[in-house]
Each structure stands twice: as structure tokens, then as C-alpha cells.
N, C-alpha and C positions, 0 to 999 in steps of 0.2 A: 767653548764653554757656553756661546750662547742656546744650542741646541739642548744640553746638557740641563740647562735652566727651564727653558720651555718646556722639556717631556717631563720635570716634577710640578709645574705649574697643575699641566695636563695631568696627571694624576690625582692631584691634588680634587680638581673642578671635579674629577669621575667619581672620587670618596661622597663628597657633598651631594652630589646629585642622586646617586645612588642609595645613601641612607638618607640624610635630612630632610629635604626637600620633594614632593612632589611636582611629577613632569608628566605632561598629556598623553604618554603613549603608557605609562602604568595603568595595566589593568587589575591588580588583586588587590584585594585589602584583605590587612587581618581583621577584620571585621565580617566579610565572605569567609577569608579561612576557617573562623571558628564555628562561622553558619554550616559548613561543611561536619565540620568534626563533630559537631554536635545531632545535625540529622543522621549520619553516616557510618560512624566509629562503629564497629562489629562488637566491641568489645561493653561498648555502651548500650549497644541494642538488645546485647546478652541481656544483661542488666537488667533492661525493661520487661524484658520475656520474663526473667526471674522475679520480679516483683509481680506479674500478673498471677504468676503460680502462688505467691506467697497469698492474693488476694481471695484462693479459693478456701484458705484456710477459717476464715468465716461464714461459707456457706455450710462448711463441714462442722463446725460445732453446733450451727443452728440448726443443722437436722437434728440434735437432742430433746430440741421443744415438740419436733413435728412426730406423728405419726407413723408403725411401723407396716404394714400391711402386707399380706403373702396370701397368693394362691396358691392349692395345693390341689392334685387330680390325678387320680391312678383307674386305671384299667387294667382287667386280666382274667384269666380262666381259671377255674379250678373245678377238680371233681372231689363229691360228698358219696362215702360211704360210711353210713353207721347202723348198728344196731342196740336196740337197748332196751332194758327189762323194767316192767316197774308195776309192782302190787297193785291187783285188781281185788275182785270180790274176795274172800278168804278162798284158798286153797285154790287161788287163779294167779297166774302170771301173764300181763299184760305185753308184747314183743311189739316192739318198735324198728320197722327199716326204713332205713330213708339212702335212696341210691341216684343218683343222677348228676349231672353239670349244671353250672351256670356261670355267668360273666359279672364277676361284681366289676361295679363302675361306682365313683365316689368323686367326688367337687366338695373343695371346702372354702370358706374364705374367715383368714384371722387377723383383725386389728388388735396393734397391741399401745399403748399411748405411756407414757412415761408420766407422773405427775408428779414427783418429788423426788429428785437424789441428791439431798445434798447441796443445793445450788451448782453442784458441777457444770451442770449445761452452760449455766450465766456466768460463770467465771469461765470456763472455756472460749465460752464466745468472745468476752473479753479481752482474753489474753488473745486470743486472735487478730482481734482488731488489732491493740499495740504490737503485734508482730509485723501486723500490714503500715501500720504508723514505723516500725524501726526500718521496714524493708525500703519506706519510701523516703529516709534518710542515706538508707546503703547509696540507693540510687541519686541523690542528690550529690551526696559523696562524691561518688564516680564523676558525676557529669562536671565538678567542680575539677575533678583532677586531669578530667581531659580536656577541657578546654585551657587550663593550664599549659597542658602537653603540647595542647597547640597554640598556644601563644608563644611557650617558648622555643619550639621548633619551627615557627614562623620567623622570631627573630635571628635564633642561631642559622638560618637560611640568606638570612639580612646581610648581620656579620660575617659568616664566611666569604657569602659573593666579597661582598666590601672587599676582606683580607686579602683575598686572590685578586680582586684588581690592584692593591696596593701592592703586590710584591710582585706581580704581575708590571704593572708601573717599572718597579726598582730593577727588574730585570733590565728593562727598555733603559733606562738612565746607566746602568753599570756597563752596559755593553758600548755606550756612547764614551761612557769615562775612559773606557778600554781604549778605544779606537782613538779619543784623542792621547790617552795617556803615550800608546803609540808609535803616534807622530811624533808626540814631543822628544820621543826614545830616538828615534829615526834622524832627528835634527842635534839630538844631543843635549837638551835642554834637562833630559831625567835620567834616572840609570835603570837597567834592566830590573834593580830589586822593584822600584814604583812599578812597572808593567807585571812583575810577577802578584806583587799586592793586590795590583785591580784583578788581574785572572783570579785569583784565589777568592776576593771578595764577588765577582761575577758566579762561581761554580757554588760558593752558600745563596747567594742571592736565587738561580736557580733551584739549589736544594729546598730552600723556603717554597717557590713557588709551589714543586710540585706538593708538599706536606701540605698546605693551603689546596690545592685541588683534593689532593686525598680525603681530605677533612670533609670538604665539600660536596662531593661524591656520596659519601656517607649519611652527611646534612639531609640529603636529597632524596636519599634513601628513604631515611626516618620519617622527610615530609609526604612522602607519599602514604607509607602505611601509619601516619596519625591523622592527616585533613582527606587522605582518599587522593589525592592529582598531583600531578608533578611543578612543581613551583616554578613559574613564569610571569618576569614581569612585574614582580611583587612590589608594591607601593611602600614608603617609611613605617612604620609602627607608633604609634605615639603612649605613653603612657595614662593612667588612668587614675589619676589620683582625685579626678573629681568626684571618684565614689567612695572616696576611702573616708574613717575619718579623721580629724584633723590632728587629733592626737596620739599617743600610743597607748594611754589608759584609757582613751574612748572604744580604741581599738582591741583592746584586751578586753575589756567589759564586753563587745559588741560579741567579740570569739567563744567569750562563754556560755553566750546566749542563745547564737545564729550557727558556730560551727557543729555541722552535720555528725561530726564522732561524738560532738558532746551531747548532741539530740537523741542520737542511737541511742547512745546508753543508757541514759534517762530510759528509756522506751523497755530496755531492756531490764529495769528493773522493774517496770509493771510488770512485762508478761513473768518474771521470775517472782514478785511478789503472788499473782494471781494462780501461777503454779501451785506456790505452797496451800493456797485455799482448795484448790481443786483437788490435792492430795488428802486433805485433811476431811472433804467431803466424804471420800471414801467411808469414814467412821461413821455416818451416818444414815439414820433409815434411808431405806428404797420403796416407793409407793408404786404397783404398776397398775393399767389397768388393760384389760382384755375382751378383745368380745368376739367372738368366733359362731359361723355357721356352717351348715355342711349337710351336704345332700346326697345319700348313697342310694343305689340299686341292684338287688340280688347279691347283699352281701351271704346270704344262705341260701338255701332251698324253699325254705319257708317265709323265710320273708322277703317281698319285692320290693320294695320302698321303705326307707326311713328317712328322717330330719333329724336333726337338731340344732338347737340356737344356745349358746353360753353368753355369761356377762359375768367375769370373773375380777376381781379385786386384792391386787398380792402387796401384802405388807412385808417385808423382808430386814431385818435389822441382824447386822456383821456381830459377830463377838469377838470371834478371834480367828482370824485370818492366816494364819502364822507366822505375822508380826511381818509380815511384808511392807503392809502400809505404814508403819510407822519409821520404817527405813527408809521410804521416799518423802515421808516429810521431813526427816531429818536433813536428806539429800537435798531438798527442795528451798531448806532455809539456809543450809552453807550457800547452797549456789545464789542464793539471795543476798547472803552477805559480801559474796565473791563479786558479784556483781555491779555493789556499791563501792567496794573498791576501784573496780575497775574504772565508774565513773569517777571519784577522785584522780583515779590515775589519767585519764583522759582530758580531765579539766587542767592539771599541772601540764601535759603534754603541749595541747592546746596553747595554754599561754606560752610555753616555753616559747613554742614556734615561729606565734604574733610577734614577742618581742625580734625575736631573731630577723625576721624578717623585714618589721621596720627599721632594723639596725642595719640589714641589707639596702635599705630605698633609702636612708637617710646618707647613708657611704655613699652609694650610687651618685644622686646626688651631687657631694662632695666631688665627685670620682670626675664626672664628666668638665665638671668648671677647668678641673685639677688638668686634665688630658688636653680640652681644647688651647689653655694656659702654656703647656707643654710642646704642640704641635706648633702653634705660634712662633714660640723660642726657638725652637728647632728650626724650622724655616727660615730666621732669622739669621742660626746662627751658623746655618749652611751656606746661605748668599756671601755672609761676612767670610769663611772660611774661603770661599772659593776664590773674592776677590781678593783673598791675602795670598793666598796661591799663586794669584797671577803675578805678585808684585815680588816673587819668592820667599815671603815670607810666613809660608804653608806648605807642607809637604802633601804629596799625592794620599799617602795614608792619614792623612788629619781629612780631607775631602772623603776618602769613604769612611770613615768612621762617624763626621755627621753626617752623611747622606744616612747610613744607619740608624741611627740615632733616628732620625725624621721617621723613618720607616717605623721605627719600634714607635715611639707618639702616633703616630696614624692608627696603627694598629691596637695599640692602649685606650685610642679615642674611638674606635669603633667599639671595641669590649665597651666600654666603661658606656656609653650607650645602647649596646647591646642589658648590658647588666640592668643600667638604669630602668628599663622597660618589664622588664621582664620582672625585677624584684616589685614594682606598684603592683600586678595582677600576683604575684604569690601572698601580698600583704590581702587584695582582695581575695582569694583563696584562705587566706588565716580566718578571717572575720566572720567566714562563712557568708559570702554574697557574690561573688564570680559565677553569674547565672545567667543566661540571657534575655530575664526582664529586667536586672539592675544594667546589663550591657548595652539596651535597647537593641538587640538584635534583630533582625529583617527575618523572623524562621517562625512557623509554629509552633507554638512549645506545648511539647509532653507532657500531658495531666494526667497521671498514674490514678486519679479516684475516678475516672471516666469506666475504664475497665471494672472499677470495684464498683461501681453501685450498678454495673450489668450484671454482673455474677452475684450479688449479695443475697438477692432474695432469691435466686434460682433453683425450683423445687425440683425441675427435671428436666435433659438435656444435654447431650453428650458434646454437641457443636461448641465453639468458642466462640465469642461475641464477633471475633473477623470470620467465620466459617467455616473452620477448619475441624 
């Protein structure tokens, strides 16, 4: 019995050291992990590409203010033949031939300038911007949801090792229970059903272990394709409720304010508000203005050079279109209204979540007191069992059923610190602030207006700000 005691001790010491406690030869932190996920994540970096595209969508309405200009030049051959009559003195007929080649050539050059449509150009550009303001929430989003990812698959990494040393452990203890149970069979002290018992509780005890690798295998899986590397070494987790705040309606207020789906949307009823004006522009004069030159030679026979210079002024007012435009404003104030909905809807969402989730952290919590509380007992009331055992006043099946028992608490107490962790950063994820300047992360962080004010005023230029 005494060996039997020592390998749960020894199990015990490997839970603790493993999750709670840090020890000199851990090398990760979740704190690296998430520095990873967040430089790294392919699916995050999408993201960012997708928002620089989004940012060219204000260079593109601001060419409405600019300038349109075109060169135009032809060359070519042709042959003249004509003849032609035409009254001379009375009773004279004058005859005209004109017979030969030449190569007309011609250069023109036409500027044409917009000066009034509607405001379409400025509510365009507009709504542009608020598209580049919603995209830079998409992305905030995301960055919020991966770093999530990997916090939680840093911890679910935590907890399974834990698991598998713990039933891994129980292995080690059942097969000792075995071997004494026996002996004691062998002296006559038990009867074949207690050796069958321990066998039977040895082959689940095994069956555990391997569903705890399997699990873990998986774990490992996942951790590589959300931080990028294979999990080694991994230091405790700790939660993060120093950013959180301290209440749940500070926290509900903060999520309506900070969370990134409520920001989008917002965003998303300017450019939908702005749409309905740029439609509504349409009804509107059109003022253009044009100035064209152009230089030809040998467009005929007779004549070898010409010029000319325009400056042209076109007023343009719509009557009736055939009621096109008034079908996209119509379209353009549902989706406006549709819109607002949907920010309602997203703000209910929102809160749903917050609550839920500090109802998560505040169980948590609860969870871990309750668990560590329970492994205590357990251990307790294993020692007690075994030495009633000895005194025969315990049957070999009351000994595994609390070695059991201990097992399922350890394993209760890793979750429930597994959970506790995990639920602080989804409460900071609710609030909208799971970022890595509220995290103070060790990383550079991604300024999505760096790109846009390279491209903003860009009149011409095929390259992208990185070279490509």
C-alpha cells in the first residue's frame, strides 16, 4: 500500500507543477503564443490585405473631383479622286479634278473637368471612407477572434497535457493496486472477484488514458495551425481580469460602445445613409467642362495643315431616365432601414454575449474553489479508505472506486481552471478590448491607416506602397 500511496502523491506534485505553478525549464508563454497568432495567423493576414483593398476605394471616388485627359493620334493613307462642276461666266462650265494621295496625320489632346453632379463625387468619397472605417473594424474583429483562438488553444493544450498526466498517473497506481490486490489473492487474504475488479478497473483506466492522448494529439493539431509551432514546454496561463471591468453593466455598457460588430455597423449605416444621397444625386444637373486641341496634317489635298483649340461648357439636366433612378433610391433607403435593424440586432447580440460570458467567469470562478475543495476531500478520503482496507474494514472495490473518484476531481480541477481562464479573455473579447495594446504585448502592431494615407491621394501609379 505504501508504493501505492506514493505514485498518487507523485501524480498529484505533476498536476500542480504542470498547470499552476511556474518552473525554470518552461519556455512559452501565452503571452509569446498570442504574439505568434497575431504576427502570423494566414487567415488574419488575409484580412489585412483585404482591408488595404478596401482602402483604394477612396482614391477611387476622389478621382470624381480630378481631371479627365486623353490623347488621341491617328495616321494613314488615302487616295482623292474627284471631279466637279460649277458655273463660271454665263454659258461657261467651270471643271474641277483633283487626283492624287496623301497621308493625313492628326494629334489631339482633350481635357474634360466635372464641376457639378449632384454632390455625388463627396458623398462617394464619403461613403468610401466609412467603408474603409467599417473594414477597419472587420479587421479588428478578427484580430479579436484569433487571439481568442489562441488563447483558448493554448489553454485547452494546458488542460489536456494535465489530463493525460493524470490518467496517465492512474494507470501507474491501478496496476500497483493489481499487483498487490494479487498477492493478497495468492495468500488468500481476497477472492478472485477483488483481482477481477482491479483488472477491469486497470483496462478503463487504460481506456481513459489512451481517449486523453487522442484528445491531445488533436489539441496539438489545432495548436499548430492557430499560433504557427508545435506546443513545447508551455508555461501556466493566468487569467486577465485586470483589464476587464469590474462589473457586468460596466461591461455591457463598455460592449456597446468598444465591441467591433457594434462599430461595423454603425459604419455601415453611413455608407448606406450616403448611398441613398449619391442615388438621389443622379436627379440632378450635370455641369461639365471641356477643352480640347488638335493638330492635323494633309487631311485633304488641299489642305496641309490645320489647328484648332475648343472650350466647351455642357449643362446636362435628367428628366426622365426611365425611372431607373428612382428604383435605386428606393432600394437604397430599404437597405438603410435594413441596416438599422441590423445595428439593433447586433447591439442585443452583443449584450446577450457579455452577459453570458461573465456568467461564464463568475461560475468559473465558483468552479475552481469548488474543484480544488473536491480534490482535497478526495485525497482525503482515499488515504481513509485504504487504511480501512488494511484493517478489513474496506473492500478492494471501495479502494478503486475512490482512487476514481480522486481521478475524476483532478481532472474537474484542471477543467474548471482550464474554463476559468479562458472565460476572463472571452469576457475581454465581449467588451471589445482583447487587443494587443490593452494585452501589452511584445509585437508591432498593425496600423491599417498607414497604408491608407499612402494610397489616399495617389493620382497615378500601378505599384502598391510595399512594391509589388
Amino acid at each position: 500500500m505504501r508504493a501505492v500511496k506514493w505514485a498518487t502523491g507523485a501524480a498529484a506534485a505533476v498536476l500542480l507543477m504542470t498547470y499552476m505553478g511556474p518552473t525554470p525549464v518552461l519556455a512559452d508563454t501565452i503571452e509569446a503564443a498570442l504574439v505568434r497568432a497575431y504576427q502570423n495567423n494566414p487567415q488574419l493576414n488575409a484580412q489585412r490585405a483585404q482591408v488595404r483593398s478596401i482602402d483604394e476605394n477612396v482614391p477611387q471616388a476622389l478621382s470624381g473631383y480630378r481631371p479627365r485627359v486623353a490623347l488621341t493620334a491617328s495616321a494613314g493613307y488615302q487616295y482623292t479622286d474627284t471631279n466637279t462642276t460649277a458655273g463660271g461666266t454665263p454659258n461657261t462650265i467651270v471643271r474641277t479634278e483633283i487626283h492624287g494621295t496623301n497621308a493625313p496625320r492628326s494629334a489631339a489632346l482633350t481635357v474634360s473637368q466635372t464641376l457639378f453632379n449632384g454632390q455625388q463625387t463627396a458623398n462617394r468619397t464619403r461613403a468610401a471612407e466609412s467603408q474603409v472605417s467599417g473594414g477597419r473594424e472587420a479587421l479588428r474583429f478578427l484580430e479579436q477572434t484569433v487571439l481568442l483562438s489562441a488563447a483558448t488553444i493554448y489553454m485547452d493544450y494546458l488542460r489536456d497535457a494535465a489530463i493525460v498526466e493524470v490518467q496517465r498517473s492512474n494507470v501507474r497506481v491501478l496496476e500497483q493496486t493489481l499487483k498487490q490486490t494479487r498477492d493478497r489473492f495468492n495468500v488468500g487474504e481476497v477472492t478472485r472477484t477483488d483481482v477481477a475488479q482491479s483488472e477491469a478497473q486497470l483496462a478503463a483506466g487504460r481506456t481513459q488514458l489512451l481517449a486523453a492522448e487522442a484528445t491531445l494529439t488533436t489539441t496539438k493539431a489545432n495548436f499548430r495551425r492557430i499560433i504557427g509551432n508545435e506546443p513545447d514546454q508551455l508555461a501556466p496561463g493566468s487569467p486577465v481580469d485586470r483589464f476587464l471591468p469590474g462589473t457586468l453593466p460596466g461591461a455591457v455598457d463598455l460592449s456597446l460602445v468598444e465591441n467591433p460588430n457594434v462599430t461595423a455597423a454603425m459604419f455601415g449605416i453611413d455608407v448606406n445613409y450616403l448611398q441613398v444621397k449619391v442615388n438621389e444625386g443622379a436627379l440632378l444637373p450635370t455641369v461639365n467642362l471641356q477643352a480640347s486641341v488638335q493638330q492635323s496634317y494633309e487631311q485633304t489635298l488641299t489642305i496641309f495643315r490645320t489647328f484648332n483649340a475648343a472650350a466647351l461648357a455642357q449643362l446636362s439636366v435628367p428628366i426622365y431616365q426611365g425611372g431607373a433612378e428612382y428604383a435605386l433610391i428606393r432600394q437604397s433607403k430599404e437597405n438603410l432601414a435594413q441596416q438599422r435593424l441590423v445595428l439593433e440586432q447586433t447591439r442585443d447580440q452583443t449584450r446577450a454575449n457579455t452577459v453570458t460570458v461573465w456568467g461564464q467567469l463568475v461560475a468559473g470562478k465558483a468552479q475552481v474553489a469548488s474543484a480544488q475543495a473536491q480534490v482535497t476531500a478526495s485525497e482525503i478520503a482515499l488515504n481513509g479508505v485504504r487504511e480501512e482496507a488494511k484493517a478489513g474494514q474496506r473492500t478492494t472495490l471501495d479502494v478503486l472506486n475512490a482512487q476514481q473518484a480522486l481521478v475524476n476531481a483532478r481532472v474537474a480541477l484542471v477543467t474548471a481552471q482550464h474554463d476559468r481562464v479562458v472565460a476572463s479573455y472571452a469576457v475581454l473579447n465581449a467588451v471589445g478590448r482583447l487587443s494587443p495594446q490593452v494585452l501589452n504585448l511584445r509585437t508591432t502592431i498593425y496600423d491599417p491607416s498607414v497604408h491608407y494615407h499612402q494610397v489616399r491621394d495617389s493620382w497615378i501609379g500601378v505599384r502598391t506602397p510595399d512594391g509589388r
